[in-house]
MIVO-660247 format. One record per residue (C-alpha): residue in one letter; x, y, z; residue number from 1. Coordinates in nm, 2 decimals. Example, Ala and Ser with C-alpha at 12.3 -4.5 7.8 and 13.67 -1.06 7.14 Angstrom:
REM MIVO-660247
+----+--------+--------+--------+-----+
: aa :     px :     py :     pz :   i :
+----+--------+--------+--------+-----+
:  a :   1.23 :  -0.45 :   0.78 :   1 :
:  s :   1.37 :  -0.11 :   0.71 :   2 :
+----+--------+--------+--------+-----+
//
This chain:
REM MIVO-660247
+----+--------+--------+--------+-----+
: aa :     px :     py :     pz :   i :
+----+--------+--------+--------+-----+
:  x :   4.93 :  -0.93 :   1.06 :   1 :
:  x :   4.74 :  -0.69 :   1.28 :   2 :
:  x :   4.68 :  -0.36 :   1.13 :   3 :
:  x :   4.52 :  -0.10 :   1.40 :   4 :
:  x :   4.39 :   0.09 :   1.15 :   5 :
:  x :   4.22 :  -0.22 :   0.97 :   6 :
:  x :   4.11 :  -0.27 :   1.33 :   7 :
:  x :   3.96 :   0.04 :   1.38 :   8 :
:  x :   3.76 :   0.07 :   1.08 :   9 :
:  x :   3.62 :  -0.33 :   1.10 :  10 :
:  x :   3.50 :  -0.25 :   1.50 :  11 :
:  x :   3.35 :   0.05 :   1.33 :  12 :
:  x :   3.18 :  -0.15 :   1.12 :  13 :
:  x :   3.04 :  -0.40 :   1.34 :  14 :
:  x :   2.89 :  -0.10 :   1.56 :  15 :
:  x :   2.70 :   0.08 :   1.26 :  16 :
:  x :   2.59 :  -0.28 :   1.19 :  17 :
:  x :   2.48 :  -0.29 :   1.50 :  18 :
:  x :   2.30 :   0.05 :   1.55 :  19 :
:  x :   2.16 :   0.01 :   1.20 :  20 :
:  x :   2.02 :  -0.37 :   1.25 :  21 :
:  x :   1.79 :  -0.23 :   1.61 :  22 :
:  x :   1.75 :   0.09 :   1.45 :  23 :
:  x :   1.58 :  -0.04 :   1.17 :  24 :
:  x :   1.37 :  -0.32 :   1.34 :  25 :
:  x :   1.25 :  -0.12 :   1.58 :  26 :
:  x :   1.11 :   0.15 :   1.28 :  27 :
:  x :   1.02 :  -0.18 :   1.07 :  28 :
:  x :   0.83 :  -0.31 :   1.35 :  29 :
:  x :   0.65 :   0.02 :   1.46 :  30 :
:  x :   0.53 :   0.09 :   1.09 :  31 :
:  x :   0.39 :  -0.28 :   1.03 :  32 :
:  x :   0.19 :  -0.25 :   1.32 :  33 :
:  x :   0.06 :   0.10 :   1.22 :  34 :
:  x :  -0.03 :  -0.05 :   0.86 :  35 :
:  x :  -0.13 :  -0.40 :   1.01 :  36 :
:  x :  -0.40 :  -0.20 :   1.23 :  37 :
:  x :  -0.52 :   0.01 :   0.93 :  38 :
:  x :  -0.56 :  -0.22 :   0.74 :  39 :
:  x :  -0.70 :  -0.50 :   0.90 :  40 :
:  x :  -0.96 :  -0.19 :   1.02 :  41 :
:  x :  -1.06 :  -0.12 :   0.68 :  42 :
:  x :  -1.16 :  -0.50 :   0.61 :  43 :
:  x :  -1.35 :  -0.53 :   0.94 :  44 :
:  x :  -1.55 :  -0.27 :   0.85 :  45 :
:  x :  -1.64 :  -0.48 :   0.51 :  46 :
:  x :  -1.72 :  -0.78 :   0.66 :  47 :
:  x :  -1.89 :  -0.59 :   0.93 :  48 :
:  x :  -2.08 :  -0.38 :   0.66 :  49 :
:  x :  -2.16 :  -0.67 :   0.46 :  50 :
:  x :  -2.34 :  -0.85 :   0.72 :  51 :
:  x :  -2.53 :  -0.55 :   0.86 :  52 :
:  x :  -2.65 :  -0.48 :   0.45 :  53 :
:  x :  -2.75 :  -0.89 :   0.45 :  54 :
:  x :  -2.94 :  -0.85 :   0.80 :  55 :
:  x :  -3.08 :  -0.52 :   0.72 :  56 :
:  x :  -3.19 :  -0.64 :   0.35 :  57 :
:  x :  -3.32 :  -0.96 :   0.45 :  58 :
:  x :  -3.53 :  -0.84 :   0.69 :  59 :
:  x :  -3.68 :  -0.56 :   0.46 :  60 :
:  x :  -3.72 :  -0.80 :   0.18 :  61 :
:  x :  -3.89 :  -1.05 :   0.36 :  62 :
:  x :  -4.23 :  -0.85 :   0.31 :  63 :
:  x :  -4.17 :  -0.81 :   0.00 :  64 :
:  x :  -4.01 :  -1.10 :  -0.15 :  65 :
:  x :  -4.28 :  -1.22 :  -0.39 :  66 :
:  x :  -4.29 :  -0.88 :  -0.56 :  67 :
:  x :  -3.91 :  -0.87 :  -0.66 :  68 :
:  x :  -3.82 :  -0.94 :  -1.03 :  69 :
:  x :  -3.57 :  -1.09 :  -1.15 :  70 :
:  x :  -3.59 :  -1.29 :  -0.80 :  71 :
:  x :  -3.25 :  -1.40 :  -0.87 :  72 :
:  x :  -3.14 :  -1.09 :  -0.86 :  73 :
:  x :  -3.17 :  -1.09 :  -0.50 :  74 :
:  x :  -3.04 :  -1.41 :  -0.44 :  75 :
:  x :  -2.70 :  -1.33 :  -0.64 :  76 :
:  x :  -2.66 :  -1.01 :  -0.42 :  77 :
:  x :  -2.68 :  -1.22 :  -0.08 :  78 :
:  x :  -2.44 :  -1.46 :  -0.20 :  79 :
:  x :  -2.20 :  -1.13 :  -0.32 :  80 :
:  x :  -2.20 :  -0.99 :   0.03 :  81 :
:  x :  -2.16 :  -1.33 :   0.18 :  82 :
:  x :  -1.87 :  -1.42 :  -0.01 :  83 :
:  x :  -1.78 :  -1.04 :   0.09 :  84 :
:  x :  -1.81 :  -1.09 :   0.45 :  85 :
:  x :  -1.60 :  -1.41 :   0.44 :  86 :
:  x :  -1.33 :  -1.30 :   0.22 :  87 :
:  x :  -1.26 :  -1.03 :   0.46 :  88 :
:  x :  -1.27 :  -1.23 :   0.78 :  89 :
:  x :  -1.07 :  -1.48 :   0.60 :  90 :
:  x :  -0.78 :  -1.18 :   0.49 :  91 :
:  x :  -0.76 :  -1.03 :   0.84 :  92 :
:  x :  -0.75 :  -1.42 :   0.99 :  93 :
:  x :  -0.42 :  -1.46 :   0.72 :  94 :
:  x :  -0.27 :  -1.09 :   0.77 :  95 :
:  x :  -0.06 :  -1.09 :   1.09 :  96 :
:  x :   0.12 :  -1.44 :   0.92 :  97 :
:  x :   0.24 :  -1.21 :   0.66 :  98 :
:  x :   0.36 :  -0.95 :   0.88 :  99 :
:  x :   0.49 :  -1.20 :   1.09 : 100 :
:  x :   0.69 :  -1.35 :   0.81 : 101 :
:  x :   0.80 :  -1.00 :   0.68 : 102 :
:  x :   0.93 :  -0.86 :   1.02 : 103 :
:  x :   1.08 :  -1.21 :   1.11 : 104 :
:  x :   1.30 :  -1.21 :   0.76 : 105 :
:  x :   1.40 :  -0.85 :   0.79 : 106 :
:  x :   1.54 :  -0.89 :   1.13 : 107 :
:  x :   1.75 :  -1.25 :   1.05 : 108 :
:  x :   1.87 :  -1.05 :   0.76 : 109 :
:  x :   2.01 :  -0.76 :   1.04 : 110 :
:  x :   2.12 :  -1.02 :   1.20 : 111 :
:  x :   2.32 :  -1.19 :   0.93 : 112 :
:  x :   2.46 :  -0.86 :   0.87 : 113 :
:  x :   2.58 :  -0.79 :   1.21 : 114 :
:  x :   2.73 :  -1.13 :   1.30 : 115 :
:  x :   2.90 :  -1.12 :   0.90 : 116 :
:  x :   3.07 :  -0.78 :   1.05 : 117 :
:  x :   3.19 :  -0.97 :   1.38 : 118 :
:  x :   3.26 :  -1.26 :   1.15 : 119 :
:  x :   3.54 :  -1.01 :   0.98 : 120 :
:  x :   3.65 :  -0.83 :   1.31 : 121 :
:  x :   3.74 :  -1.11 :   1.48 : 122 :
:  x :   3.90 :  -1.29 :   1.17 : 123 :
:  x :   4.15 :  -0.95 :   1.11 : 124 :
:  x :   4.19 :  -0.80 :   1.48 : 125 :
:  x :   4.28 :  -0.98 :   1.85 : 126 :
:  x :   3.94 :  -1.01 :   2.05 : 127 :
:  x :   3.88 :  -1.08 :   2.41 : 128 :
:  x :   3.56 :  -1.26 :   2.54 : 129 :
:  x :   3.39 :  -1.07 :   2.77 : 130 :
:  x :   3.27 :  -1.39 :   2.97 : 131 :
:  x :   3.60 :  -1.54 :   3.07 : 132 :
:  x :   3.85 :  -1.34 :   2.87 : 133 :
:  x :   4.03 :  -1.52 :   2.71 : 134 :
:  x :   4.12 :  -1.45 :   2.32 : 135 :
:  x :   3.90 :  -1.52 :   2.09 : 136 :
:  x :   4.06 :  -1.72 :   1.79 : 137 :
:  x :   3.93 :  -1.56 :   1.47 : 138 :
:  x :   3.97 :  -1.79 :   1.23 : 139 :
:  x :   3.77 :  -2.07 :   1.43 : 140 :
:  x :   3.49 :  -1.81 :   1.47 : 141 :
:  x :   3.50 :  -1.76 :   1.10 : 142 :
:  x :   3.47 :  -2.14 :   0.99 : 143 :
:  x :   3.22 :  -2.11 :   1.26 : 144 :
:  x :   3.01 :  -1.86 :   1.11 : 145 :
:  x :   3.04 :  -2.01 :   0.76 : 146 :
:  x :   2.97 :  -2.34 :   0.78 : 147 :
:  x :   2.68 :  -2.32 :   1.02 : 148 :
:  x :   2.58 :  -2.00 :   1.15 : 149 :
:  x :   2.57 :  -1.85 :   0.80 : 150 :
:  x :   2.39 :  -2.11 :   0.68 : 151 :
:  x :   2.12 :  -2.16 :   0.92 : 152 :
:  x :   2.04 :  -1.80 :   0.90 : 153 :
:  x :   2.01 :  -1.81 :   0.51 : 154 :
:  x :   1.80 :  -2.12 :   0.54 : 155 :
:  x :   1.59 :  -1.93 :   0.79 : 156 :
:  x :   1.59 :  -1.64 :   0.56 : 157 :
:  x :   1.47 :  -1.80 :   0.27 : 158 :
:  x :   1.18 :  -1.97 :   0.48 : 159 :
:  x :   1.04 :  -1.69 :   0.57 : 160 :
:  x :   1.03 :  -1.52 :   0.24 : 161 :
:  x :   0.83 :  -1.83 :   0.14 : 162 :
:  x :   0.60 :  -1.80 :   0.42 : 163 :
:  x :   0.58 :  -1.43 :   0.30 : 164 :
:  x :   0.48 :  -1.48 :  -0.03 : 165 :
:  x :   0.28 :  -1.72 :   0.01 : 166 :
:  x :   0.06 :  -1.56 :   0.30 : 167 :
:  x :   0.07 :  -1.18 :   0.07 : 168 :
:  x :  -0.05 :  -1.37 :  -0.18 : 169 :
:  x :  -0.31 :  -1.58 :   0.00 : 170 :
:  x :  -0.42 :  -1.17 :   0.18 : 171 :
:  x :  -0.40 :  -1.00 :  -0.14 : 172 :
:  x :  -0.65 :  -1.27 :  -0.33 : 173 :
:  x :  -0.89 :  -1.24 :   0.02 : 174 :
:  x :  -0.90 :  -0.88 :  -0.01 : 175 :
:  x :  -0.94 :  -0.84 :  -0.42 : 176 :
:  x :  -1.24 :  -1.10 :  -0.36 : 177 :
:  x :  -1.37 :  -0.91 :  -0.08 : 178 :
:  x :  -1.39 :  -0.60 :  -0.27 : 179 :
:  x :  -1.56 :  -0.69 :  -0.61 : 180 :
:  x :  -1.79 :  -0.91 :  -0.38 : 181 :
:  x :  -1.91 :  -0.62 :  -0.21 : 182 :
:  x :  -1.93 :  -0.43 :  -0.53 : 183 :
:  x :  -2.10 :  -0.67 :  -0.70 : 184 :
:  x :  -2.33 :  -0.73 :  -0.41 : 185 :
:  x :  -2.45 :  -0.34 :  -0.32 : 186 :
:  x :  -2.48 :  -0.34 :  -0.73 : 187 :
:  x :  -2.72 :  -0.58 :  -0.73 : 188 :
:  x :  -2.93 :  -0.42 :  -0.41 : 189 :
:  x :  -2.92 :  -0.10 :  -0.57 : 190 :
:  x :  -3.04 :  -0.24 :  -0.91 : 191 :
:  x :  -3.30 :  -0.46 :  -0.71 : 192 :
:  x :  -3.43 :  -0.15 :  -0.59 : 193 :
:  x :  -3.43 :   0.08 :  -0.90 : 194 :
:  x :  -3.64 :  -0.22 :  -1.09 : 195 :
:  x :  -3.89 :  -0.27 :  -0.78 : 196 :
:  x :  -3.94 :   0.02 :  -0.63 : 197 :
+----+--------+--------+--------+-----+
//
């Protein structure tokens, strides 16, 4: 039985759906990129860094090299900011995958939200289509909805939250390894130095 009040308040909710689902992509979207840039920034300038200290140390050591004790010393710190360098190509290489698997679940979940709220206005009030207008039958668009558009979108869902573990991991291993590497490797230079020189 059609209720116009019922009516009112489900078209309501399909429209704050709606405005909520674009609203909150587009400020999703606009902070990801903001972080994406700063961060992926910030491990360009450690791989960058570590293979200017290699060049620059390798290069200055070479006169030297038969005068440095422990001479493994040296050796461990090259391989440090090697490992450094690659760890942090290797994490900004993986990052967008992540963001791309973040932003792409968010926005199926908006999605899921605002085709659940059509779901339940066209199952409780008389629709029009706007293409031929003729009714639309609300019960066949709800069977519709949750026996295959529901589902796909859930199955879609889940996927990406797979894809974004699995890359935040993979970025977040990359960028711990990164870090101690180029510790461990200006540790090293700087305790090269202090027993050589």
């Amino acid at each position: 039985m059609y209720d116009p009040t019922e009516a009112k308040r489900l078209e309501h909710l399909v429209n704050a759906a709606t405005r909520e689902a674009n609203a909150a992509e587009r400020q999703q979207h606009e902070r990801q990129l903001e972080l994406a840039r700063d961060r992926t920034q910030y491990f360009e300038k450690i791989a960058l860094g570590s293979g200017a200290t290699i060049a620059a140390v390798v290069s200055f050591i070479g006169a030297h090299k038969d005068r440095l004790q422990p001479p493994w010393l040296f050796r461990a710190a090259l391989v440090a900011l090697v490992v450094a360098m690659f760890a942090a190509m290797y994490r900004n290489f993986r990052y967008p995958y992540y963001l791309m698997n973040v932003w792409q679940g968010f926005k199926l979940s908006k999605w899921e939200a605002r085709e659940r709220s059509k779901r339940n206005y066209f199952a409780a009030v008389p629709a029009h289509s706007l293409q031929d207008g003729k009714p639309i039958d609300g019960s066949e668009w709800a069977r519709d909805f949750d026996s295959r558009i529901e589902p796909a979108l859930k199955a879609k869902i889940s996927e990406f939250a797979r894809g974004e573990k699995a890359t935040y991991r993979e970025t977040q291993i990359a960028e711990a390894l990164s870090l101690v590497a180029a510790v461990v490797g200006i540790s090293f230079l700087v305790l090269l130095a202090w027993k050589n020189f």
